[in-house]
C-alpha positions in Angstrom: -16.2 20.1 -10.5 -15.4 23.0 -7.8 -14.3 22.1 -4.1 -13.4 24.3 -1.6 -9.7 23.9 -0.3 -10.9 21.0 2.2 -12.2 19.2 -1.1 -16.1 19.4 0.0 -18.0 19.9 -4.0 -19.3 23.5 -4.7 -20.1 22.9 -8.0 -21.2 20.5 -10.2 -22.0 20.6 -14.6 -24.9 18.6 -16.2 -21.4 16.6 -17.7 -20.7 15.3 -14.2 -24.3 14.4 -13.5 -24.5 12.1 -16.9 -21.0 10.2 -16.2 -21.5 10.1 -12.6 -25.2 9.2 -11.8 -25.0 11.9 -8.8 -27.4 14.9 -9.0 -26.0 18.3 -8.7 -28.0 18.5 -5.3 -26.7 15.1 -4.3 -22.9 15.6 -4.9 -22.9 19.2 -4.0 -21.7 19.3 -0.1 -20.6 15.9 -0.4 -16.4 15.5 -0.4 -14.7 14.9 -3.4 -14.4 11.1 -2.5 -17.9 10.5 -3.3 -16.5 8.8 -6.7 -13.5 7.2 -4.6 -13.8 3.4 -5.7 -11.1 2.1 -3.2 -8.8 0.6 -6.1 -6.6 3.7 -6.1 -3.0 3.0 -4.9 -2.6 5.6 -1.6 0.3 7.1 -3.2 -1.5 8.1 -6.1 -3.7 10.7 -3.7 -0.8 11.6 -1.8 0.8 13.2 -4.6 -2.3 15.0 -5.6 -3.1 16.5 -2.6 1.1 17.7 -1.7 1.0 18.8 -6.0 -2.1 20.8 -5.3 -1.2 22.4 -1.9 1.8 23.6 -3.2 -0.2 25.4 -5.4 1.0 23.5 -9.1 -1.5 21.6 -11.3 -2.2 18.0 -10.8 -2.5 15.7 -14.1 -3.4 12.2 -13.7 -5.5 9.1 -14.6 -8.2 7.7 -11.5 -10.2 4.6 -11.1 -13.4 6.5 -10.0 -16.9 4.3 -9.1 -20.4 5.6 -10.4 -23.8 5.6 -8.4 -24.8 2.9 -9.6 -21.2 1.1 -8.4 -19.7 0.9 -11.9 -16.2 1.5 -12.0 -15.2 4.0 -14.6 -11.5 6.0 -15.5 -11.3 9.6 -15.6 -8.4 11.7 -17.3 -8.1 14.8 -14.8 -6.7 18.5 -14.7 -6.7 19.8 -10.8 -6.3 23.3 -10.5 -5.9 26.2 -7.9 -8.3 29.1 -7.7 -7.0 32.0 -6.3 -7.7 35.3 -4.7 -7.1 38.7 -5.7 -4.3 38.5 -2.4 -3.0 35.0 -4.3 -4.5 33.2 -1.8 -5.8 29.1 -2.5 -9.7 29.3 -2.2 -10.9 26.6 -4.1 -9.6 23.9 -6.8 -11.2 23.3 -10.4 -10.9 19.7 -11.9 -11.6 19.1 -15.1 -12.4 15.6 -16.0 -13.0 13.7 -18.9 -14.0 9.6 -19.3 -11.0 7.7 -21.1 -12.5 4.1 -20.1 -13.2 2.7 -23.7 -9.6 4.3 -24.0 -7.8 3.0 -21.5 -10.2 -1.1 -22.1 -8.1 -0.7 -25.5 -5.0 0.1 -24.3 -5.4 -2.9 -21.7 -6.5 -4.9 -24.2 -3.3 -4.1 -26.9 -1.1 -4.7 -23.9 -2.4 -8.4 -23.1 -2.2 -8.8 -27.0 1.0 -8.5 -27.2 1.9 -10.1 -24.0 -0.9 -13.0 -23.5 -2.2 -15.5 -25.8 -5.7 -14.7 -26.6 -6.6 -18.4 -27.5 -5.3 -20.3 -24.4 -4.8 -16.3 -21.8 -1.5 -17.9 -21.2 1.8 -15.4 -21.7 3.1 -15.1 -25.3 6.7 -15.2 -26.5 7.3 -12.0 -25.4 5.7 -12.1 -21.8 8.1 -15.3 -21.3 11.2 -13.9 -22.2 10.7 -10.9 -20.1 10.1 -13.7 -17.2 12.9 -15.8 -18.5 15.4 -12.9 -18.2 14.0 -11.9 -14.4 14.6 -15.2 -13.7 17.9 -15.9 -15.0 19.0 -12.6 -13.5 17.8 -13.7 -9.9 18.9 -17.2 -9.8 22.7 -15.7 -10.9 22.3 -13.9 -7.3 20.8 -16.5 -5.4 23.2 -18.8 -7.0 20.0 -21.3 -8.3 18.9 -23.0 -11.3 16.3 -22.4 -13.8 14.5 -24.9 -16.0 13.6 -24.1 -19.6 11.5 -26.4 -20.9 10.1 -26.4 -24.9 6.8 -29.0 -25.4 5.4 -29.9 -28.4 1.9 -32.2 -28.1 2.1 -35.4 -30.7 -0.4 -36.0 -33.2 -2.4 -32.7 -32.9 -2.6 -32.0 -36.5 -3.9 -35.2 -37.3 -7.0 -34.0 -34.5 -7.0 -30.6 -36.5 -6.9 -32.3 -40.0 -9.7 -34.6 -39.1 -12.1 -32.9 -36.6 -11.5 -29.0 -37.5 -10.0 -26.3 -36.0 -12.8 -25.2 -33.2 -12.0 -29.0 -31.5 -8.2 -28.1 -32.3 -8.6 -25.2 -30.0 -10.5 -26.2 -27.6 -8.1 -28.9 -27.0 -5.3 -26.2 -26.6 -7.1 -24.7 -24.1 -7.7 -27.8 -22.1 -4.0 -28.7 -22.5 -2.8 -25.1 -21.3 -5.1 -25.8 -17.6 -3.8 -28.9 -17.2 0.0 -27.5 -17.6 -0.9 -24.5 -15.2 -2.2 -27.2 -12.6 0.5 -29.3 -11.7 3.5 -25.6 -11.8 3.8 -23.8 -9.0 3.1 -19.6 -8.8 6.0 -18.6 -9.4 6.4 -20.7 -12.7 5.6 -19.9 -15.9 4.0 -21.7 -18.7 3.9 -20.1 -22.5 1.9 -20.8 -26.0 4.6 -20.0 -28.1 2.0 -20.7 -31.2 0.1 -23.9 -32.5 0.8 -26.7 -30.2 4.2 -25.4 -29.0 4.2 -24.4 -25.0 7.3 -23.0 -22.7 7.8 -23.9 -19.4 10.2 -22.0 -17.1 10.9 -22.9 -13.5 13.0 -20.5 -11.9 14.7 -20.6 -8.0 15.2 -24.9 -8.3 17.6 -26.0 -5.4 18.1 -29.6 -7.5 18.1 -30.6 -10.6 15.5 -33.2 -10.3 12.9 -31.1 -9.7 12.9 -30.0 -13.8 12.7 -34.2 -14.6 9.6 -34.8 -11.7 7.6 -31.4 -13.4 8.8 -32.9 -16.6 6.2 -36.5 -16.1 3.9 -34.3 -14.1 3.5 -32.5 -17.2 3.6 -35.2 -19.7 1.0 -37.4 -17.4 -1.4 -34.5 -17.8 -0.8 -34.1 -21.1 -1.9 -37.7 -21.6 -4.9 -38.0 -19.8 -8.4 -38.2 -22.4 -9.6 -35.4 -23.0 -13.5 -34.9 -23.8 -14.7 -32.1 -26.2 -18.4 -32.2 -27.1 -18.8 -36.3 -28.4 -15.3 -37.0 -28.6 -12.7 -38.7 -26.7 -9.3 -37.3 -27.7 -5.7 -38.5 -26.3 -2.3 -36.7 -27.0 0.7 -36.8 -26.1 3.6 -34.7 -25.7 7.2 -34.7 -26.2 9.4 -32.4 -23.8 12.8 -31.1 -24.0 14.3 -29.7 -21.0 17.4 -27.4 -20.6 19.0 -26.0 -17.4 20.9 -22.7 -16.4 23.8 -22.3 -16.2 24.6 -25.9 -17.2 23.4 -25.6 -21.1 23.6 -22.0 -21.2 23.3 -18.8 -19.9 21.3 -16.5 -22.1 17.6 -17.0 -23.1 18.3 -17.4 -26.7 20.9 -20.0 -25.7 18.2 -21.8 -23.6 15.5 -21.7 -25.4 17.2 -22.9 -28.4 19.1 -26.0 -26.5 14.9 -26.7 -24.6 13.7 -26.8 -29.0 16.9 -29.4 -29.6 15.8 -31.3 -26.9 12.3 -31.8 -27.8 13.4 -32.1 -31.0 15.4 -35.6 -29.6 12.3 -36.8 -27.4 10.3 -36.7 -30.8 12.9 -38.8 -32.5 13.2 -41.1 -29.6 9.7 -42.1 -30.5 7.4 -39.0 -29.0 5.7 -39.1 -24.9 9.1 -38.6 -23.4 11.0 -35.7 -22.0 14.5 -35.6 -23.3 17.8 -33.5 -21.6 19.5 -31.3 -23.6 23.2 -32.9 -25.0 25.4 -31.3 -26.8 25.9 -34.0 -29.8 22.4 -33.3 -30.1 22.7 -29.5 -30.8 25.9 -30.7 -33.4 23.2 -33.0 -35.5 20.8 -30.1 -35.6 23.0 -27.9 -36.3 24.6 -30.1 -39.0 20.9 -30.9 -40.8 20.0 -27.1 -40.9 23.6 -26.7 -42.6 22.5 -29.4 -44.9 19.2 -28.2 -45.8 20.5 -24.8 -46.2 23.1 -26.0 -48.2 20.6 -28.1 -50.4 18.6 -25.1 -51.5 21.2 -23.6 -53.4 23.0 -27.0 -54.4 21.9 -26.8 -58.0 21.9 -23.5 -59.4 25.8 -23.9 -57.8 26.4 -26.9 -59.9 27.1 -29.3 -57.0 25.5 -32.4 -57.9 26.3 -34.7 -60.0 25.3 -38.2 -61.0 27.4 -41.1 -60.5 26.6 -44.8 -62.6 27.2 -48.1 -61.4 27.8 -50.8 -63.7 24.3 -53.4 -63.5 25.9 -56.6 -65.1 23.8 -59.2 -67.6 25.1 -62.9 -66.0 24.0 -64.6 -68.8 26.8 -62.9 -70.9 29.2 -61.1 -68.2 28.3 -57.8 -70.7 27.5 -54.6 -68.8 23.5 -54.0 -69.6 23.0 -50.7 -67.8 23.7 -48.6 -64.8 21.7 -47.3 -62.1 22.2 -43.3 -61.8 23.2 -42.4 -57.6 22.9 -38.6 -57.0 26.5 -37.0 -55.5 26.6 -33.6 -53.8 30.0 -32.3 -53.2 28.9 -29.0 -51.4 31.4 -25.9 -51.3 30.8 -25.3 -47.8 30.0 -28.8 -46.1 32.5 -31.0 -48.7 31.1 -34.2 -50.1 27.6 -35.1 -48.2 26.3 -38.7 -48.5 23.3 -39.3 -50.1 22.0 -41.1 -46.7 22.8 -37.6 -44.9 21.4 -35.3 -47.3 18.4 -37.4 -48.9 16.5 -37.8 -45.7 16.7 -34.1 -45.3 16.0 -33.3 -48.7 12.5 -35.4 -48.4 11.6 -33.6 -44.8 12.1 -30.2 -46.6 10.5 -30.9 -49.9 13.5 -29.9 -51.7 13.4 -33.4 -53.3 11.7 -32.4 -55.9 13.6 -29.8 -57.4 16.4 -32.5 -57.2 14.9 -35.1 -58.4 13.3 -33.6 -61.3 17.1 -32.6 -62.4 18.0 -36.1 -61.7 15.5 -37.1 -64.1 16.5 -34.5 -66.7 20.2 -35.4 -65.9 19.9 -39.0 -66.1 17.7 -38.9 -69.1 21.0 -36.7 -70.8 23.5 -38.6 -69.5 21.3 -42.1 -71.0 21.3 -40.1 -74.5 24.8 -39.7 -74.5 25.7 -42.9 -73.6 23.5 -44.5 -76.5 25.9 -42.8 -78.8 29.1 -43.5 -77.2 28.5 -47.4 -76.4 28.5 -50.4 -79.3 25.4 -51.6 -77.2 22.2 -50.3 -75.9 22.4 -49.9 -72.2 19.5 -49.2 -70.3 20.1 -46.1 -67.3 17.9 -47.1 -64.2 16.8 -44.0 -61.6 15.8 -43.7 -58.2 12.3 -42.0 -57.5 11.5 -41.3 -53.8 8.4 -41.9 -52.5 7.5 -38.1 -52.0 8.6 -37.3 -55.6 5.9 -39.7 -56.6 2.6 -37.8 -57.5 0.2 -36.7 -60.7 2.8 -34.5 -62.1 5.5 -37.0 -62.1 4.8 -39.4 -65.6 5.1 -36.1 -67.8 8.2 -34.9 -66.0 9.2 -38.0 -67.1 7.5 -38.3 -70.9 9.3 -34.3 -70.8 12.5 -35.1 -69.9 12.3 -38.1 -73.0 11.9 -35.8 -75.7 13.6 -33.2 -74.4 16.9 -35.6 -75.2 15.3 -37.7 -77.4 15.7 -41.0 -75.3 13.9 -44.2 -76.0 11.5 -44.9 -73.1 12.8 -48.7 -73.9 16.6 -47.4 -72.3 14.9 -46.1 -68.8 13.9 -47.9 -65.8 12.3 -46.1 -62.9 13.0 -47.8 -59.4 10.5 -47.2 -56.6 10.7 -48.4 -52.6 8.2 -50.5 -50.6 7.6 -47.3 -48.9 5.8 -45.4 -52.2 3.3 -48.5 -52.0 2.1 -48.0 -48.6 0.3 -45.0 -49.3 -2.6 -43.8 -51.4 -2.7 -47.3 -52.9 -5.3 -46.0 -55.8 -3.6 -43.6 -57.1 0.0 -44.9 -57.1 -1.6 -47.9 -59.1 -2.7 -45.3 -61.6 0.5 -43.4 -61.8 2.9 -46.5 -62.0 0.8 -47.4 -64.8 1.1 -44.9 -66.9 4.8 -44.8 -66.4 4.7 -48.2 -67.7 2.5 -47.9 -70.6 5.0 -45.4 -71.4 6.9 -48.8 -72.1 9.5 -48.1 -69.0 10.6 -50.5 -66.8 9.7 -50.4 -63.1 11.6 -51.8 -60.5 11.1 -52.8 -57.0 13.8 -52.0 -55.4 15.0 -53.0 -51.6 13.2 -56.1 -52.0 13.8 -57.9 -48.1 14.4 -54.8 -46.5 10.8 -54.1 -45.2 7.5 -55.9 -45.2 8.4 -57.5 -48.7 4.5 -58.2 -49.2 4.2 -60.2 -52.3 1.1 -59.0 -53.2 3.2 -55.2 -54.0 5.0 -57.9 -56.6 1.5 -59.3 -58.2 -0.5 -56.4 -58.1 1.6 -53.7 -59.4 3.4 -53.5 -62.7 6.6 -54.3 -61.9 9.3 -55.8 -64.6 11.9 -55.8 -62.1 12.4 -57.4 -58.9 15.9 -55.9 -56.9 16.6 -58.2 -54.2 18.7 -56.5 -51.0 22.8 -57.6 -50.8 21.0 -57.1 -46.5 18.4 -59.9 -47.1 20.9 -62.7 -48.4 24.0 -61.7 -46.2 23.7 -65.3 -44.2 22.6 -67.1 -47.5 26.5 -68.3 -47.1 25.9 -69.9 -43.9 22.3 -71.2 -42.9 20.3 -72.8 -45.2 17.3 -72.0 -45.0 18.0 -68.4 -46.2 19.4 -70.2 -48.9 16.3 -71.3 -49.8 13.9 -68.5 -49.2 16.1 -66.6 -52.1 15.5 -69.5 -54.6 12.0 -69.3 -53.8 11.9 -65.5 -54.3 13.7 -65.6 -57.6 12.1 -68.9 -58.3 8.8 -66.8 -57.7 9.7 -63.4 -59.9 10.8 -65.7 -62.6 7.5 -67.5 -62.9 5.9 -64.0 -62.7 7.6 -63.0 -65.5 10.2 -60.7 -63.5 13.8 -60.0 -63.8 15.4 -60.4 -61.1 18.8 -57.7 -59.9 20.9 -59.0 -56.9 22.0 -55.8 -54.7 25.9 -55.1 -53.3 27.9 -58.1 -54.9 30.4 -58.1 -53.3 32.0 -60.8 -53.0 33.3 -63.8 -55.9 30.8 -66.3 -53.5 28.3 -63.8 -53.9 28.9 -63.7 -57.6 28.6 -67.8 -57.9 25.2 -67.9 -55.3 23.3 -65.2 -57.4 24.3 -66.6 -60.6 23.6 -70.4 -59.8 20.1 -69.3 -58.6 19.6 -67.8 -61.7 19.4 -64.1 -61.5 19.3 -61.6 -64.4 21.4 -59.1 -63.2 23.6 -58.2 -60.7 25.4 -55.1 -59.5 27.7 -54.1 -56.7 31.9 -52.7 -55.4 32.3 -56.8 -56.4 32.1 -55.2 -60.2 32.6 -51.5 -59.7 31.7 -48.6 -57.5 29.5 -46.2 -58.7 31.6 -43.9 -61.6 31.7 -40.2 -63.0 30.3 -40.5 -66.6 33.5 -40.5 -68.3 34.9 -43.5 -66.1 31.7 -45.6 -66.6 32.6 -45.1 -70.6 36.3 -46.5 -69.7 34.8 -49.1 -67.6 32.6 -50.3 -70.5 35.1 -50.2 -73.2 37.7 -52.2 -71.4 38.0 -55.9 -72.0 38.0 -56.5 -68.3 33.7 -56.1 -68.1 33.3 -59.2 -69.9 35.0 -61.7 -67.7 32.3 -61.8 -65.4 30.6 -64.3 -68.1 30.0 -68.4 -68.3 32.8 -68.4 -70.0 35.0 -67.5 -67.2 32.4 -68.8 -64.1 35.6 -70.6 -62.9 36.8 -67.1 -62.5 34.1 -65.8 -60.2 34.1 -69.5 -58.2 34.6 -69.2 -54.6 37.8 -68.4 -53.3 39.4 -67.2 -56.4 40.7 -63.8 -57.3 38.1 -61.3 -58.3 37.9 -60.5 -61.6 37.1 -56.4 -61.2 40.7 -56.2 -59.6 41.6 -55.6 -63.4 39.2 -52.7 -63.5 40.1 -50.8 -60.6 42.0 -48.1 -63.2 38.2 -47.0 -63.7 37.1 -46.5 -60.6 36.2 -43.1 -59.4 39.1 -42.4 -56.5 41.8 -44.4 -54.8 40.0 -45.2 -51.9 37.6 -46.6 -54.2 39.6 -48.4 -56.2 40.9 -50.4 -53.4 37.8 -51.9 -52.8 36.4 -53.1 -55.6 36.3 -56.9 -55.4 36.6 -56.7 -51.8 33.5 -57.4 -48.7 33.4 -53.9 -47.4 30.6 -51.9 -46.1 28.4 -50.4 -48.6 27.0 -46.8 -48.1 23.4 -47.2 -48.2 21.7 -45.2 -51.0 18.3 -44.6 -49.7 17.1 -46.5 -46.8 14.3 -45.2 -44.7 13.0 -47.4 -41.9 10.1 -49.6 -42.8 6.5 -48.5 -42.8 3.5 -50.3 -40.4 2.3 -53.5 -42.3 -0.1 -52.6 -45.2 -3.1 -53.9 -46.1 -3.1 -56.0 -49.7 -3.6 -53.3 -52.8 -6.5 -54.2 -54.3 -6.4 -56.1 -57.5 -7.2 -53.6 -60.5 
C-alpha cells in the first residue's frame, strides 16, 4: 500500500485486495484507517506517525479489521518516499498477515501460564502473582493468604467412572472456587486435584479462615455430571505472610504441610500452618529418604525375642522384630519407620530381606541350639500378594530351612481386604506346612469368623486386650472364653507383652501355649538370644518353679538380664513398663464374614 504524506491510499496490490476484502477502487482515496479496527492502543499510532515524520522506518505488529469485520494481524514495514530535493512525498507499507502466527504464539503463552483443562492459571502464572503480591503487601504493610487444597476421594471417582467424569468434575470444582474469591484473588490447578489459592491485601487474619469454609462449602455441594450425582470434599491448608514465611517457596511449602494436617485430621477441614507440623513432615521425608538406602548400607538388623513353651518353661522360638539404626537419623523405631515404609512401598524390599534374613538367622540357629526352635516373622498387610508364597518357598531353600521351623504372622488388617485371594495365598503358605499366626488378636474388630475361616494354627492374643484382666472380672472371663475357644479349634494360643509375674500366673492358669514379653526378655541381637538360650536361667519359667512366677514374687528373668541387648534394657526386664508397639496401624471399618471355602 502507497499513501500520500496525509495517509489517503494511492495504491493498492491484488495481495491487499485478497487479505483485506477492499477492491483496489474501493480502498484507493480512502485513508489508511480504513483497516483501523479500534483495538489498537493510541500510543501504538502515535509512535508511527512521529517515527515516520521524522523521516525513519516504522516496524511494528497491528490489529487491523477486514471488510467483512474480521479482525486480522499484520507484520508491517512503513517507509518514506522521497524526492529527487529529499523531500517526504509519500510512504510505502509493506504488510504481511502473521495471525495463525501470532493465535500460536498466544496460544504457547496461555500454555504455559493457564491450565488448559480447568483455563485457570498454572504453577507458573501463580507464583508470578504470588511474588506481586508479597511484594505489595510488604509496602502496604498487609497480609497475604496462601492457601494449598486437595479434593478427598477423587481418585476413587476417577478409578470407578473414568477420566472424562474425572475432568469434568475438575472443571466444576475450579467455577465454584472462582465464585465465592474476589478479583483480585487468585485461584491455581497446580495438577490433578491440587488447586492454589492466594489472597493478597487482607487487613485481618480471619478473612483467610471465612474464604477457607466458603471454599470448602462449595467444594461439598453435589455435583451432577451426565447421570451421576457426585460429592467431594476437600481438605485445605492455609499459610499467612509474613507470619509462616516470607518467600513463595516458604509459603507454599508451609500451605502443602497444612493440607497435609487437615487430611490426617480426618479430610473436609481447613487446617493452619504450625510449625510441629512442618518438623513431622520434615522428619517422615528424612525417614523415607533414609529408608531407600537403609539396606544396601547394612542398617537393619533383626532382633529375636524369646516365645516361651509354659508347659515346660523351655524357650520354643522367637519372633524376628526388624531394627534400623540409620547413620544419619540414629536408631528409628519400627512404629516410626514401618508406617512410612508401607506409604512408600519400600516395604517390600524390606520385607523380602527380612524373610531372607530371618530364614538365615532360623538356619543358623537349628545348628547352634540342642532343640529345634521355631523363628516366627512379621508380614505386613501390603507385603501380602501373589508373589509372596515363593519368596517365601525361595528363601527356604536358599538356606535350607524346614518349613516346619517358620511361622508367618499376619494382622486383622491383611483380612479386610480382597478376602478371595488372601484365602488362596494363606493357603498355600500353609500347605507349605508353615504356621500362620493371627497376630494382635483384641486390638481391632477381632471377628471370629477371621479365626474359623482362615487357616490359622496360631492365635496371639494382645498384652492391650487383657491389661484389666487383673481387676474386673468380666475381662477375666472373655480371655478364658477366647483361649477356651482357639483350644477347641485346634489353635495355639501366644499371650503378647508378659510383663509382669501376675501376668505370667493369669496366662498360664488359663492355659495358654506360649507366652512372650520384657517379663522373659527384650528382643536380642542374634548372638545374645544364643546366650539367652543356653543359660540355665530360661528354664525356670516352668511347673516346676510356678511358685516362682506366683504373684508378688521376684521375677525370675532378673537372672537373665546379662543377655539382654543394652543397659537400659536390661533394667527392665521383669518389670511393667511400656512396650514399644511393633506394628500397630489403627483398625479397619467392620468387615463382612469371609466366605466359607
Amino acid at each position: 500500500m502507497i499513501t500520500d504524506t496525509a495517509g489517503k491510499i494511492e495504491y493498492v496490490n491484488a495481495r491487499f485486495s485478497q487479505t483485506s476484502l477492499y477492491q483496489s477502487g474501493e480502498a484507493i482515496g480512502q485513508r489508511a484507517n480504513i483497516l483501523n479496527s479500534g483495538l489498537n492502543p493510541p500510543e501504538l499510532f502515535n509512535d508511527l506517525w512521529t517515527t515516520l515524520r521524522e523521516g525513519k522506518v516504522w516496524r511494528g505488529e497491528i490489529l487491523n479489521r477486514r471488510k467483512d469485520g474480521t479482525l486480522f494481524w499484520e507484520y508491517e514495514v512503513i517507509s518514506p518516499i522521497r524526492d529527487g530535493s529529499g523531500a517526504i512525498t509519500h510512504y510505502a507499507a509493506m504488510k504481511e498477515d502473521v495471525t495463525l502466527r501470532k493465535e500460536y504464539e498466544e496460544r504457547l503463552l496461555r500454555q504455559a501460564h493457564y491450565d488448559e483443562l480447568t483455563g485457570l492459571p498454572n504453577r507458573l502464572l501463580a507464583r508470578d502473582r504470588l511474588n506481586v503480591a508479597l511484594a505489595r503487601s510488604h509496602r502496604d504493610h498487609r497480609k497475604v493468604a496462601v492457601m494449598m487444597l486437595d479434593l478427598d476421594g477423587f481418585k476413587k471417582i476417577n478409578d470407578t467412572l473414568g477420566h472424562a467424569v474425572g475432568d469434568t468434575l475438575l472443571g466444576e470444582i475450579a467455577q465454584r472456587i472462582k465464585e465465592v474469591l474476589r478479583e483480585t484473588d487468585t485461584v491455581a490447578r497446580l495438577g490433578g486435584d491440587e488447586f492454589m489459592v492466594i489472597l493478597p491485601d487482607l487487613k485481618q487474619e480471619i478473612a483467610a479462615d471465612v474464604t477457607g469454609r466458603k471454599i470448602l462449602h462449595a467444594c461439598s455441594r453435589a455435583a451432577t455430571i451426565g447421570p451421576h450425582e457426585l460429592f467431594v470434599t476437600a481438605s485445605l491448608g492455609i499459610t499467612l505472610f509474613p507470619d509462616d514465611g516470607d518467600t513463595p517457596d516458604i509459603l507454599i511449602k508451609n500451605a502443602d504441610t497444612a493440607m497435609y494436617e487437615a487430611k490426617r485430621a480426618g479430610k473436609n477441614r481447613a487446617a493452619p500452618f504450625r510449625k510441629e507440623a512442618g518438623q513431622r513432615i520434615v522428619r517422615h521425608l528424612a525417614i523415607e529418604t533414609g529408608l531407600r538406602r537403609a539396606l544396601e548400607r547394612n542398617e537393619m538388623s533383626l532382633a529375636l525375642q524369646p516365645i516361651i513353651d509354659l508347659s515346660t518353661g523351655h524357650t520354643a522360638g522367637a519372633e524376628a522384630l526388624v531394627r534400623w539404626h540409620s547413620t544419619e537419623l540414629g536408631a528409628v523405631s519400627p512404629g516410626e519407620f514401618i508406617p512410612v515404609a508401607e506409604e512408600s512401598d519400600i516395604i517390600h524390599n524390606i520385607g523380602d530381606w527380612i524373610l531372607q534374613e530371618g530364614c538365615r538367622l532360623a538356619a543358623e540357629l537349628r545348628k547352634s541350639s540342642e532343640r529345634p526352635l521355631f523363628l516366627t516373622i512379621n508380614l505386613s498387610a501390603r507385603q501380602v500378594d501373589k508373589r509372596i508364597p515363593d519368596l517365601i518357598s525361595n528363601a527356604l531353600d536358599t538356606h535350607g530351612l524346614p518349613p516346619e521351623m517358620l511361622k508367618i504372622e499376619v494382622t486383622e488388617s491383611l483380612l479386610v481386604r480382597d478376602i478371595p485371594l488372601t484365602m488362596d495365598i494363606l493357603e498355600a503358605i500353609r500347605t507349605m506346612g508353615i504356621g500362620l499366626a493371627l497376630d494382635d488378636f483384641g486390638t481391632g474388630y477381632s471377628s471370629l469368623s477371621y479365626v474359623k475361616n482362615y487357616p490359622f494354627s496360631v492365635l496371639k492374643v494382645d498384652q492391650s486386650f487383657i491389661r484389666d484382666v487383673m481387676r474386673d472380672e468380666r475381662d477375666r472371663r472373655l480371655f478364658s472364653a477366647i483361649v477356651a475357644m482357639s483350644r477347641s479349634l485346634g489353635l495355639d494360643v501366644t499371650a503378647e507383652e508378659v510383663e509382669t509375674a501376675e501376668h505370667l500366673a493369669l496366662v498360664r492358669g488359663e492355659g495358654c501355649k506360649f507366652a512372650q514379653g520384657y517379663y522373659f526378655s527384650v528382643p536380642l541381637p542374634y548372638d545374645r538370644f544364643l546366650d539367652y538360650i543356653k543359660s540355665p536361667a530360661f528354664a525356670r519359667y516352668g511347673s516346676s518353679s510356678a511358685a516362682a512366677a506366683a504373684p508378688g514374687r521376684e521375677p525370675p528373668a532378673k537372672a537373665a538380664s546379662a543377655a539382654t541387648c543394652c543397659a537400659p534394657c536390661a533394667s527392665r526386664v521383669g518389670q511393667t513398663v511400656p512396650r514399644p508397639r511393633r506394628r500397630r496401624r489403627s483398625p479397619p471399618s467392620p468387615p463382612p464374614a469371609p466366605t466359607r471355602r
